[in-house]
N, C-alpha and C positions, 0 to 999 in steps of 0.2 A: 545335421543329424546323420547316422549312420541307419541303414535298415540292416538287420541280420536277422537271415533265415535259415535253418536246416530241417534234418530229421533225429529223432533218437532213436538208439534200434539197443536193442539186448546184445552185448555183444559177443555172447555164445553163438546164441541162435539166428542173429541178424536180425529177428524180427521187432517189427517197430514197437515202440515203446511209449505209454503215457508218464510224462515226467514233468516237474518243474524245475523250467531252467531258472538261476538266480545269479543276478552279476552285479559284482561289486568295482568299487575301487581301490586297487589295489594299494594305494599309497594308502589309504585309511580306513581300509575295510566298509566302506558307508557302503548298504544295498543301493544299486540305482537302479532297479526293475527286475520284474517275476515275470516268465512266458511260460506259459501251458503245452506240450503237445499234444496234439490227436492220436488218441487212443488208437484208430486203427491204420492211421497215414504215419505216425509217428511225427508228423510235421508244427514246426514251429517259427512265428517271426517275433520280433522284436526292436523298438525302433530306439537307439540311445545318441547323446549329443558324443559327437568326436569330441578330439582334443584330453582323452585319459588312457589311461593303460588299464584294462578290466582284468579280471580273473570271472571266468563265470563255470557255476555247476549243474549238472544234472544231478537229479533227488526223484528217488522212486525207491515206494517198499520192498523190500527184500533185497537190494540192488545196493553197491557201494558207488558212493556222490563219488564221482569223475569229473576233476577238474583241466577247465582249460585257460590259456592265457590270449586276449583279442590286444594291442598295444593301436588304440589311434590316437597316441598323443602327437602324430605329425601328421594325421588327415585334417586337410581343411575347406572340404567341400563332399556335396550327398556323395554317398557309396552303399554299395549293394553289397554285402555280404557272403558269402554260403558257410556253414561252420557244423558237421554235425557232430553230434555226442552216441559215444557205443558205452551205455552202462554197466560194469561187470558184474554179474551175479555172487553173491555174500557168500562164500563157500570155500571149501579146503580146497588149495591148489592153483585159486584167483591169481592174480600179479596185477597189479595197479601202478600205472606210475604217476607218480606226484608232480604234475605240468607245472603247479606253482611253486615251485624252488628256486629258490636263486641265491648263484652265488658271485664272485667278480673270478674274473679269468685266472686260471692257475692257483685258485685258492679253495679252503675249505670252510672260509667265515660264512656263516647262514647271513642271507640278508632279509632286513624288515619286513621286504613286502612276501617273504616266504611264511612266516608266522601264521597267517589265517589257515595257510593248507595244512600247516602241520598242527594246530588244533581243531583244525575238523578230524583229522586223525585219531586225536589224545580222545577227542570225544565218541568216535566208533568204537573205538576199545575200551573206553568208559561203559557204551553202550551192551559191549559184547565181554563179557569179564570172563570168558576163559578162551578167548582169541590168543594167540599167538603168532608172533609175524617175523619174516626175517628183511631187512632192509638191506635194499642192491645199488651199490655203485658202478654204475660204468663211463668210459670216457670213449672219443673217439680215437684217432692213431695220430694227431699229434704229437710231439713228442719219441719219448722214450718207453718201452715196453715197460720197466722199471718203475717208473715218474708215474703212469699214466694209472699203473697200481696202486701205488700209494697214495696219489690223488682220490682213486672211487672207493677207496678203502677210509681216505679222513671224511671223505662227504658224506660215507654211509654212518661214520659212527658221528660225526654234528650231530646228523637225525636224528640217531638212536641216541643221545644227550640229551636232546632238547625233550625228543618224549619220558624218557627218565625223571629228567628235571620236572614235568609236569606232572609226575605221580605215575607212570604206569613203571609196574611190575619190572626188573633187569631178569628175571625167569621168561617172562614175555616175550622177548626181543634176543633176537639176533642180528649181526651185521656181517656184511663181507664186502670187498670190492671187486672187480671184474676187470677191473681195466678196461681195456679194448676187444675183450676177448669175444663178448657175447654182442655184437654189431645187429640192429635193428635195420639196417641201409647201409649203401655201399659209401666210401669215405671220400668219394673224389668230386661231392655238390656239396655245397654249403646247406643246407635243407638236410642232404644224408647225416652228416656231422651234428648237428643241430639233435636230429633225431637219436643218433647213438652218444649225445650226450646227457645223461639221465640218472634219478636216481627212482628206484622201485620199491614199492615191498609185495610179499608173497604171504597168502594165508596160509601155516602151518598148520593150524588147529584150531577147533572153531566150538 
């Protein structure tokens, strides 16, 4: 088994956050375990067997679920964890980004295990019926200035497909891509890359 501990915090404010975390499996979406944080430590553990690729959430009222990606389908002995969750507050001007996306290299095909995030999605704007959002492509500097364009530009409109396809609103939604222009980390660690490769949305109207 694996133990994983963090904290949850607001991540306006920083300050710690009562939530439940829930982690699944990503190849089939099954729940494998719910963790609680403390309300005033924000802190949370939770113990799961290695050997799967998780996706797991933070969920608190008024807060958009903020997902992340844990992969130990190549641990094969106990490990200790640290992993914490910054919640973003439900409100115009938010930015979230969707950690459970995936696509194969130099492409813009949504893959399977991207599905669950993007109907949790379909379903906050289910929830929130006069949300509007614009979805963000970016890439790192791989590549061509050109390429790297039109690359966060087709992964931003999949997105914006897929949630079309599930019944929300094309008034709703905007897309664009960024390319490499709006960098989260510098481009010269695999980590930084990692990070400025991403796709976001942003609340427009709420």
């Amino acid at each position: 088994v694996v133990l994983i501990r963090g904290k949850v915090f607001n991540a306006k404010t920083k300050e710690p956050l009562s939530a439940n975390i829930e982690y699944e499996n990503l190849q089939d979406g099954k729940n494998m375990g719910v963790a609680v944080s403390n309300p005033l430590t924000g802190e949370y553990k939770i113990v799961l067997p290695y050997g799967i690729n998780y996706g797991f959430m933070g969920f608190a009222e008024k807060f958009i679920s903020v997902s992340d990606n844990l992969d130990l389908e190549k641990v094969e002995s106990y490990k200790e964890i640290t992993r914490d969750l910054y919640l973003v507050p439900l409100e115009v001007g938010s930015t979230i980004r969707l950690n459970n996306i995936f696509f194969d290299v130099n492409k813009a095909d949504l893959r399977p295990e991207s599905f669950p995030e993007l109907d949790r999605l379909v379903g906050l704007m289910g929830q929130n019926v006069k949300m509007q959002i614009q979805i963000s492509g970016h890439t790192d500097n791989v590549g061509s200035d050109e390429a790297n364009l039109k690359l966060s530009n087709d992964r931003a409109k999949s997105v914006t497909d897929y949630l079309l396809k599930a019944g929300i609103e094309p008034t709703r939604i905007i897309y664009k891509g960024y390319g490499e222009t709006v960098p989260l980390a510098g481009n010269d660690t695999e980590e930084g890359k990692q990070l400025n490769r991403r796709v976001e949305f942003t609340i427009l109207k709420n």
